[in-house]
C-alpha positions as CSV (number, residue, x, y, z in Angstrom):
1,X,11.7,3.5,-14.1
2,X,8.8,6.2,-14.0
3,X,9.3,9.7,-12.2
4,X,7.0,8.2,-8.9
5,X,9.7,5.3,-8.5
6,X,12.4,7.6,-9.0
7,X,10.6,10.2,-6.3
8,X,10.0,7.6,-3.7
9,X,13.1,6.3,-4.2
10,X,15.3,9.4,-3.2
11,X,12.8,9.5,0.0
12,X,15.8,7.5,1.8
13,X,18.2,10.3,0.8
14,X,19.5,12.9,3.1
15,X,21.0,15.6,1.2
16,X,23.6,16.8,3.6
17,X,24.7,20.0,1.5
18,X,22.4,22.0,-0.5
19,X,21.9,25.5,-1.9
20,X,18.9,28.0,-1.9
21,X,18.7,31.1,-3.9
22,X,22.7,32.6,-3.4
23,X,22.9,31.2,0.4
24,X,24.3,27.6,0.9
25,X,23.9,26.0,3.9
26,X,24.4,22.2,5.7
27,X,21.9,20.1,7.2
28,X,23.3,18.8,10.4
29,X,21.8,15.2,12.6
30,X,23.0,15.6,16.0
31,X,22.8,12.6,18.2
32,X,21.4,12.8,21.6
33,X,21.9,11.0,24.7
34,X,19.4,8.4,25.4
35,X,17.9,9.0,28.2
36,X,15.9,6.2,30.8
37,X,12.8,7.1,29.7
38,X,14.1,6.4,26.3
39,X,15.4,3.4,27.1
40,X,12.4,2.3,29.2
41,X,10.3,3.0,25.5
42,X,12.6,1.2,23.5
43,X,12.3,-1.9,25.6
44,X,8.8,-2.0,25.4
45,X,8.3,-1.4,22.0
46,X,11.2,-4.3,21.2
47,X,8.9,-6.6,23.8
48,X,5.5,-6.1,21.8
49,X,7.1,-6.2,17.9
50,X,6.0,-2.5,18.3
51,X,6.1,0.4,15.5
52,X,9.0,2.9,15.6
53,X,9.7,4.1,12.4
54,X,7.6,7.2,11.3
55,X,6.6,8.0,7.9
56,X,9.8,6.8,6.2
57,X,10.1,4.4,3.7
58,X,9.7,0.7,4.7
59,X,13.0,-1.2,3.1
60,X,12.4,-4.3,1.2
61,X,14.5,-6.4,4.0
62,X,12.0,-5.3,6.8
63,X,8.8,-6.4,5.4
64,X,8.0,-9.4,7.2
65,X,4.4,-9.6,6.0
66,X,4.3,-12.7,4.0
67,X,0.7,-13.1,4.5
68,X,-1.5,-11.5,2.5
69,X,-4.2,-13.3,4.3
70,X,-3.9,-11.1,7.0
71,X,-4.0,-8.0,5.5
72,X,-7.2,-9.8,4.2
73,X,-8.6,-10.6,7.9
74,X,-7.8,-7.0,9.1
75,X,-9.9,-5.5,7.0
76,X,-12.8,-8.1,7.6
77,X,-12.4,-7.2,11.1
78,X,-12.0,-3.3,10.9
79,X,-15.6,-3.3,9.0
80,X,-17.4,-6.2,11.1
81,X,-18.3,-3.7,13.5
82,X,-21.4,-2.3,15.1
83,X,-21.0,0.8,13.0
84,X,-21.4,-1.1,9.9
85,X,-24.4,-3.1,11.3
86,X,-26.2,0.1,12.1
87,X,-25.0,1.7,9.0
88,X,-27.0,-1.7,7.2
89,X,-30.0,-1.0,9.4
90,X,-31.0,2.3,7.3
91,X,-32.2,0.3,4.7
92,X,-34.9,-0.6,6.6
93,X,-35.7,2.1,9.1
94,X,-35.0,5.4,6.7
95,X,-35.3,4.6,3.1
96,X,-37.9,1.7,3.4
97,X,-36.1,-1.0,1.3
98,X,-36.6,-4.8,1.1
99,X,-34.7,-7.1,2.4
100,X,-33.3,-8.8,-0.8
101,X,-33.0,-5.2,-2.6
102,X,-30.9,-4.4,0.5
103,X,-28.9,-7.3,0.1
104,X,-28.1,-6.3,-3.3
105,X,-27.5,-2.8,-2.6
106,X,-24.7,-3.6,0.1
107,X,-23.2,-6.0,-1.7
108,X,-22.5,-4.4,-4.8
109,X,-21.9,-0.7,-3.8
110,X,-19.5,-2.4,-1.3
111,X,-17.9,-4.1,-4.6
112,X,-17.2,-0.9,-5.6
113,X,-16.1,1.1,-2.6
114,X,-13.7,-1.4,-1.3
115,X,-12.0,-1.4,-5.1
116,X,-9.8,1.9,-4.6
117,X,-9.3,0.7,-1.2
118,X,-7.6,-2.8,-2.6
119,X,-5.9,-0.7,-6.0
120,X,-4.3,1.7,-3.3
121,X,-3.3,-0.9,-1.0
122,X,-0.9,-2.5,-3.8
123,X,1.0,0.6,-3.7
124,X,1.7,-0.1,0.1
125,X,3.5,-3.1,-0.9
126,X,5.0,-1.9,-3.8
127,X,6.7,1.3,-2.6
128,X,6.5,0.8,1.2
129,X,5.3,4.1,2.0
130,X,2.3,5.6,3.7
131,X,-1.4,6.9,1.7
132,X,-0.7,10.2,3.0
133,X,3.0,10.3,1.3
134,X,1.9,8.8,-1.8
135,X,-0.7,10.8,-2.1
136,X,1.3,13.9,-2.2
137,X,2.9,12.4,-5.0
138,X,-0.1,12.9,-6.6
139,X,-1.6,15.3,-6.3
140,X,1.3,17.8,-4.9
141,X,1.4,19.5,-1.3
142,X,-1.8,21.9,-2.0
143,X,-4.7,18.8,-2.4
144,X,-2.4,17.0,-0.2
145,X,-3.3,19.2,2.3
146,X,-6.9,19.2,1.3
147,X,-7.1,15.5,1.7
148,X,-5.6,15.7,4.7
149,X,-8.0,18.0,6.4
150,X,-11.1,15.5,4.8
151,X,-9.0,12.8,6.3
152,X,-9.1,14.5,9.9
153,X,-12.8,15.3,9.8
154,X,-13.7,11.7,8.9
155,X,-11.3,10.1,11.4
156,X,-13.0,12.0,14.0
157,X,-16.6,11.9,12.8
158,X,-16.1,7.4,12.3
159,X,-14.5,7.7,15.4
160,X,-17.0,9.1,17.8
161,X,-19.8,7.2,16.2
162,X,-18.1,4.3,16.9
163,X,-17.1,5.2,20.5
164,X,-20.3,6.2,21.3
165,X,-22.3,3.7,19.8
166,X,-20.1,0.7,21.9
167,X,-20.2,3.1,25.0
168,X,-24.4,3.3,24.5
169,X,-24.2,-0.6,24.1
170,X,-22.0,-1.6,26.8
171,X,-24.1,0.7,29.0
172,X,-27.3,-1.2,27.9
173,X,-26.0,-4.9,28.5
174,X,-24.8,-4.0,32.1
175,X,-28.4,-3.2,33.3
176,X,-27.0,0.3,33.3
177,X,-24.9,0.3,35.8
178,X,-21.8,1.4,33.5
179,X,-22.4,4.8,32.6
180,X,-21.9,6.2,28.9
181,X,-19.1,8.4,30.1
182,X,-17.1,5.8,31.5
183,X,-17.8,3.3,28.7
184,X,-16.6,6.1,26.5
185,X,-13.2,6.1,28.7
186,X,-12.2,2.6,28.8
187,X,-12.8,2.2,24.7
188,X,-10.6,4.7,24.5
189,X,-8.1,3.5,26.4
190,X,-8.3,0.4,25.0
191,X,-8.0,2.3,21.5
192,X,-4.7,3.7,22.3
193,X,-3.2,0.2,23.7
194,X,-3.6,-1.4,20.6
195,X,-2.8,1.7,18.1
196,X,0.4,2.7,20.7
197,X,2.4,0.0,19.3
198,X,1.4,0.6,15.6
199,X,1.5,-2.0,12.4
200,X,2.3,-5.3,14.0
201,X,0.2,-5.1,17.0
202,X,-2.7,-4.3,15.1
203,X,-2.6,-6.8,12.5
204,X,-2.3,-9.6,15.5
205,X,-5.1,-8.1,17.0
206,X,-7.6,-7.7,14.0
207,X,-6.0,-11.2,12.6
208,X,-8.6,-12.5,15.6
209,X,-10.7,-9.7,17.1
210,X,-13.3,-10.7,13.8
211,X,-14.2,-13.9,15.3
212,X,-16.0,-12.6,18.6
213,X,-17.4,-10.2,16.4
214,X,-19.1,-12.5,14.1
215,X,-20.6,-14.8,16.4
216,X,-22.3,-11.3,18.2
217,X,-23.4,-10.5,14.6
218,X,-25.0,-14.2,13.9
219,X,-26.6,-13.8,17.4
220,X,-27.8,-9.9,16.8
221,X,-28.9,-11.7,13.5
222,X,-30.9,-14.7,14.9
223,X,-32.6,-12.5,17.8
224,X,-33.9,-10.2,15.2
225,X,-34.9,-13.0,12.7
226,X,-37.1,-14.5,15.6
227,X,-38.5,-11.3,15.8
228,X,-40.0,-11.2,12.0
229,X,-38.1,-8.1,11.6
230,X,-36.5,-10.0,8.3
231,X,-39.9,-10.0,6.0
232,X,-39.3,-9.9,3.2
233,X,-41.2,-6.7,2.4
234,X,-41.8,-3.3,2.6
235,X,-44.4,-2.6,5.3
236,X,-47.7,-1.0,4.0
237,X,-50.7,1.0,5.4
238,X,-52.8,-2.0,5.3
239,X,-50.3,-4.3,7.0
240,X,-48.9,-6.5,4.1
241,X,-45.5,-6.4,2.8
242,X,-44.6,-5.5,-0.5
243,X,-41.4,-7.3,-2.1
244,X,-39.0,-5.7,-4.8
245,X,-40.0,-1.9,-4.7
246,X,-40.3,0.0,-7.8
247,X,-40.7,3.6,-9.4
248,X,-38.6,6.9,-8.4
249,X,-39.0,7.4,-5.2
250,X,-37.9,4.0,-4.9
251,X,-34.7,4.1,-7.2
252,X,-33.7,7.0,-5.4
253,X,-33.4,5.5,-1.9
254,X,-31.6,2.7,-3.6
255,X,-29.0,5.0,-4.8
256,X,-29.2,7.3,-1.5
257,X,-28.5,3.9,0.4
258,X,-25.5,2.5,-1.8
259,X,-24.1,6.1,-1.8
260,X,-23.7,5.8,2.1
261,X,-22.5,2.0,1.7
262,X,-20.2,3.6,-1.1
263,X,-18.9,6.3,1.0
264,X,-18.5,4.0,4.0
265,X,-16.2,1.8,1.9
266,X,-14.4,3.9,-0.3
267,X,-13.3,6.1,3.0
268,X,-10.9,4.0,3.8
269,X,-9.3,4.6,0.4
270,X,-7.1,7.7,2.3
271,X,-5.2,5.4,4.2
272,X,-4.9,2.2,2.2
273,X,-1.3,1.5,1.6
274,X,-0.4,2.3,5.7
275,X,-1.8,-1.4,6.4
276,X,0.5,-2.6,3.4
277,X,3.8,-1.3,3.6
278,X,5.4,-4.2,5.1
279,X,4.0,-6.6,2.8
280,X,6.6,-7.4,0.3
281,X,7.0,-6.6,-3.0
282,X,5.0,-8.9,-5.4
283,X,7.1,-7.9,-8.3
284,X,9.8,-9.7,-6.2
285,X,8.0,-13.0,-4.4
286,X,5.8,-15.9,-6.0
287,X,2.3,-16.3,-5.1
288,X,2.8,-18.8,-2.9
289,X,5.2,-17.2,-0.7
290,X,2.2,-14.5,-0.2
291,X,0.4,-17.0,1.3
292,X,2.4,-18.6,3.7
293,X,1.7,-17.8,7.3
C-alpha cells in the first residue's frame, strides 16, 4: 500500500486523544439538538437525492455511480456551452485562422487539455475524495493554498463570462425587453438550484441539459453556414480567401489559439476527481458493471 493510500485512508479517523509539545488534550463531538429548520433541510435534501456530506471521504458502499457514461455526458454538457462557442470563434475574428486549421487546432489541443482532466478524474473513483484534498496530498498545505487561490480566480473569471454572456443573449432574443441585470439574476438563481443539492442533482441535470444545447449549436451552426461565414479561407485585401496559412506569424496564432483551447480544457483539471468520487472503484468492479445504467 503506498504512503497516499495509507494518508487517505486515515482521513476517516478521528483521533480522540492526542498530545502536542508537553500539553495533552481531548477532542470532544458534542451533539446538538436538531432544530425545525434542520429538519425542514434534511427532508429536502432526502427528497431531491441531495449532497450532504462535505469534504469527507466517500465510502466504497455509497458510490452509486455505476455509470461511467454519465460522468462522460456531464462533461460533454459542462463544455457545450456558449462560452466555448465564443471561445472557438477567436480563431476567426482575432488570430485570422482557416477553418480546417481551426478544426485541427481545437481538436487536438483539446486532446491534450482534457488528458489531466480524465488522469485526475480516476483518482475520484479510486480514493473517493475531492481535487482540492488530493491535491494537498501533493503538493502539501503551502501550493495547496496556491492552487487554491488560482482555483478561486478562475471560478470567478469562467463564471461571469459565462453569466454575462447568457444574460447578453437572453436579453437579445427577447427583443430587449429583459434587461442584462435581470438576466444576470435569474441565471444565477437558477445556478444555485441545481449546485444547492450538490453531486446527484447535477449529474441528472447535465445527463440531459446537453441535448437542448446541441440542437442551439447545430442551429447557431447552420445560420452562420448560410451566411458564408464558413469559407474556407483566410480573407485577403483583394477579397479571396486563402486556405492553410503558413510562415511565423501564422504558426504563432496557431499556438496562441491552442494555448487558450489548452488552458480552457486543462482548467478543469483543479477539480476533476469532485465529479468522480462516487463512482466506484474499478480495481473492485468489471467493465461491464461500469456501464450499466
Amino acid at each position: 500500500m503506498s504512503d497516499l493510500e495509507k494518508n487517505v485512508g486515515d482521513i476517516k479517523g478521528y483521533e480522540k486523544n492526542s498530545t502536542y509539545g508537553d500539553e495533552s488534550f481531548t477532542n470532544e463531538v458534542t451533539e446538538t439538538e436538531p432544530t425545525k429548520l434542520t429538519g425542514i433541510y434534511a427532508n429536502l435534501m432526502e427528497m431531491f437525492h441531495g449532497e450532504t456530506r462535505g469534504i469527507e471521504r466517500i465510502p466504497e458502499e455509497e458510490k452509486t455511480q455505476t455509470s461511467l457514461l454519465t460522468a462522460a455526458s456531464m462533461w460533454f454538457s459542462a463544455n457545450l456551452v456558449i462560452a466555448t462557442f465564443s471561445l472557438g470563434a477567436l480563431s476567426y475574428g482575432v488570430y485570422k485562422l482557416d477553418f480546417g486549421t481551426s478544426v485541427l487546432v481545437i481538436f487536438f489541443f483539446n486532446i491534450l487539455g482534457a488528458t489531466p482532466v480524465a488522469f485526475y478524474s480516476c483518482f475520484g473513483a479510486k480514493f473517493g475524495l475531492r481535487q482540492m484534498v488530493l491535491s494537498r496530498f501533493l503538493v502539501g498545505n503551502a501550493g495547496m493554498r496556491v492552487f487554491a487561490l488560482i482555483n478561486c480566480i478562475c471560478c470567478v473569471g469562467w463564471g461571469a463570462v459565462n453569466i454575462m454572456s447568457s444574460a447578453q443573449l437572453l436579453h437579445i432574443v427577447n427583443g430587449g425587453v429583459l434587461p442584462p441585470w435581470a438576466g444576470c439574476l435569474i441565471l444565477v438563481i437558477c445556478t444555485i438550484l441545481v449546485t444547492f443539492f450538490g453531486y446527484n442533482v447535477i449529474h441528472t441535470y447535465e445527463k440531459w441539459s446537453w441535448i437542448p444545447n446541441l440542437c442551439v449549436f447545430i442551429a447557431i451552426i447552420c445560420r452562420l453556414s448560410m451566411d458564408g461565414v464558413f469559407k474556407n479561407g483566410v480573407p485577403q485585401e483583394d477579397g479571396t480567401y486563402k486556405s492553410w496559412g503558413s510562415g511565423e506569424t501564422y504558426a504563432g496564432n496557431v499556438l496562441s489559439f491552442g494555448g487558450t483551447i489548452f488552458g480552457f480544457a486543462a482548467g478543469w483539471t483543479t477539480y476533476a476527481a469532485d465529479y468522480t468520487v462516487r463512482v466506484p472503484n474499478m480495481q473492485l468492479y468489471t467493465k461491464n458493471t461500469l456501464l450499466v445504467d
